[in-house]
C-alpha positions in Angstrom: -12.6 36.4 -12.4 -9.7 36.6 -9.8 -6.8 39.2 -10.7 -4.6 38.4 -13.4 -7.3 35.5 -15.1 -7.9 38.7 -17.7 -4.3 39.3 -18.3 -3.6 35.4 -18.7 -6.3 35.1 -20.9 -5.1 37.7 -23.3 -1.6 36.5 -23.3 -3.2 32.5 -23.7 -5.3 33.5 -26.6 -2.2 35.7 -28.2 0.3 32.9 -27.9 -1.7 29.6 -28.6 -1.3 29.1 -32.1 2.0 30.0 -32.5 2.7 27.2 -29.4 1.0 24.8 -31.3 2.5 25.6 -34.3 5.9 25.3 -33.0 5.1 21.9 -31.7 3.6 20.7 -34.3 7.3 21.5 -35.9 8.8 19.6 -33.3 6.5 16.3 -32.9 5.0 16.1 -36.6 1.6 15.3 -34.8 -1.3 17.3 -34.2 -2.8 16.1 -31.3 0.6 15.5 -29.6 1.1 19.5 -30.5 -1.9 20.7 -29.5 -1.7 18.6 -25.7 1.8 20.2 -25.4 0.4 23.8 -26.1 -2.5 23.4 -23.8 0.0 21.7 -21.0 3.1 24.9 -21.0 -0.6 27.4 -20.9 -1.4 25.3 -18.2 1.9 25.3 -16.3 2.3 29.0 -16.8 -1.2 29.8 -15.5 0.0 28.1 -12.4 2.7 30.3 -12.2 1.6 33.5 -13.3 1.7 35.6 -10.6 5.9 35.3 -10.5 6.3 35.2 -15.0 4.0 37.9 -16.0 6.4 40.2 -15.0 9.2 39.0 -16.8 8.7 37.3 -20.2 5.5 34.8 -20.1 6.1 33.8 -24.0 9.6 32.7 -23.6 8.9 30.5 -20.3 5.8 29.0 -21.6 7.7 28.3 -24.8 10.7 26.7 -22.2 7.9 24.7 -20.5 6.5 23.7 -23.9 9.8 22.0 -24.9 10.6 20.6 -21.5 7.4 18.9 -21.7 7.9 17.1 -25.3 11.3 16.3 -24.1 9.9 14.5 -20.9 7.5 12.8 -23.7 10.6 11.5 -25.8 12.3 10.0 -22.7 9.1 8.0 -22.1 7.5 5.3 -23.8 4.7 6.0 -26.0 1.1 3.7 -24.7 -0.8 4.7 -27.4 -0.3 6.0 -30.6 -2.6 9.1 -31.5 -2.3 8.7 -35.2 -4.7 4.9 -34.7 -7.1 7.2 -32.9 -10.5 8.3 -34.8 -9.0 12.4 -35.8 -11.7 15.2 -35.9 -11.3 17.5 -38.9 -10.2 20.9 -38.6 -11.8 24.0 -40.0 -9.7 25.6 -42.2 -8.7 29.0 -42.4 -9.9 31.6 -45.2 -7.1 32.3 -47.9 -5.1 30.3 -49.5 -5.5 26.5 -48.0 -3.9 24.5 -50.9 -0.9 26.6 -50.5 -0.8 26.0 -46.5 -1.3 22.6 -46.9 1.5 22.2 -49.4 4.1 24.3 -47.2 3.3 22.8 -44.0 3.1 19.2 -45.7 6.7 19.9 -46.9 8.1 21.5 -43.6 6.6 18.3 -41.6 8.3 16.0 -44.1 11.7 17.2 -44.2 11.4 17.9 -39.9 10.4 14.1 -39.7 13.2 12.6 -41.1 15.1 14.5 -38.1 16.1 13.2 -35.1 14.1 14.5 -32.0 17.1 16.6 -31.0 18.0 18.2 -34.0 14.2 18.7 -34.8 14.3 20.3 -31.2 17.5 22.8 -32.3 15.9 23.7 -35.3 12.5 24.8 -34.6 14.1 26.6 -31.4 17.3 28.1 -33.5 14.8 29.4 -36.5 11.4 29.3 -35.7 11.8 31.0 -32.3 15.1 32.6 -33.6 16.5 32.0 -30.2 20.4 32.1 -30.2 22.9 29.0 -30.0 23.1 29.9 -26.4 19.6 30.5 -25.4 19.0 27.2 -27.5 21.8 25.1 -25.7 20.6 26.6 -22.2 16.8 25.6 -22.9 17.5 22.3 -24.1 20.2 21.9 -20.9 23.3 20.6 -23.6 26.2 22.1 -24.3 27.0 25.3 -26.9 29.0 22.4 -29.0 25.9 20.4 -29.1 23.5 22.7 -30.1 26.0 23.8 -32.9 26.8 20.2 -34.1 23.1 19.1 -34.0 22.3 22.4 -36.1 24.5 22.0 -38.8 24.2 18.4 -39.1 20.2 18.6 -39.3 20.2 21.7 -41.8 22.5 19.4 -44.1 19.6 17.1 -43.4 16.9 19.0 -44.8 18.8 20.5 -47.5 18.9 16.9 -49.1 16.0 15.9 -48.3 14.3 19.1 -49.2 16.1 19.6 -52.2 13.4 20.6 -55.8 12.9 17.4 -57.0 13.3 19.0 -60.8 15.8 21.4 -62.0 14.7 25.1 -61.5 14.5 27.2 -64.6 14.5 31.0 -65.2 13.3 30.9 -61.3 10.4 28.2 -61.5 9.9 24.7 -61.3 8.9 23.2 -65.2 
């Protein structure tokens, strides 16, 4: 194993899921979120010598989202959701509940449009700042601050309880 492979496979197998999980936020595909995850690993394994000394996460996170948005701006040939999908395995505890969250997260992030989908996950999932988020996404402050307010107005129609709540629950 060549110096370094040990401390980039730590830092890979710490880091993957989340990765994935924040792309999943921002395409609302699987596949598409796990080939972005694997791709910023990749692209900071090439570079690893010159990030592991500053902070691996946040570049491979910066290469993560440069890569979707290179995706956006091209094209799509084939469509991954026509493909044959392989189950996953799921995780112990409570499944239903995971599936129900994340089925309602997708939903609402879905009816965003790829840029504001892109200043959400990045302004509260990563809990970067309007400046980190404007500088990763190369726009301006303004832009990241309309696009955030006009996609949490978004999602707080769309997301809105269907029913009335009462005494804290749903009837």
């Amino acid at each position: 194993m060549a110096r370094g492979d040990a401390e980039f496979a730590e830092f890979a197998a710490a880091s993957f899921h989340r990765l994935r999980r924040a792309a999943l936020l921002l395409t609302g595909d699987r596949q598409q979120a796990e080939d972005a995850a694997q791709t910023a690993l990749v692209k900071t394994y090439a570079a690893w010598r010159r990030v592991q000394r500053q902070d691996p996460y946040a570049y491979t996170r910066r290469a993560m989202v440069n890569h979707l948005k290179d995706q956006w701006r091209r094209p799509l040939r084939e469509d991954a959701r026509e493909l044959e999908r392989i189950p996953e395995h799921p995780s112990a505890g409570d499944v239903a509940g995971d599936v129900t969250d994340q089925r309602w997260l997708l939903a609402g992030l879905a009816g965003l449009a790829e840029r504001e989908r892109a200043v959400v996950v990045l302004r509260h999932y990563f809990d970067l700042s309007e400046k980190e988020t404007a500088t990763e996404l190369g726009v301006a402050l303004g832009t990241v601050k309309s696009l955030n307010a006009r996609a949490l107005a978004k999602l707080r129609i769309s997301l809105a309880p269907s029913e009335p709540l009462t005494n804290g629950a749903l009837r």
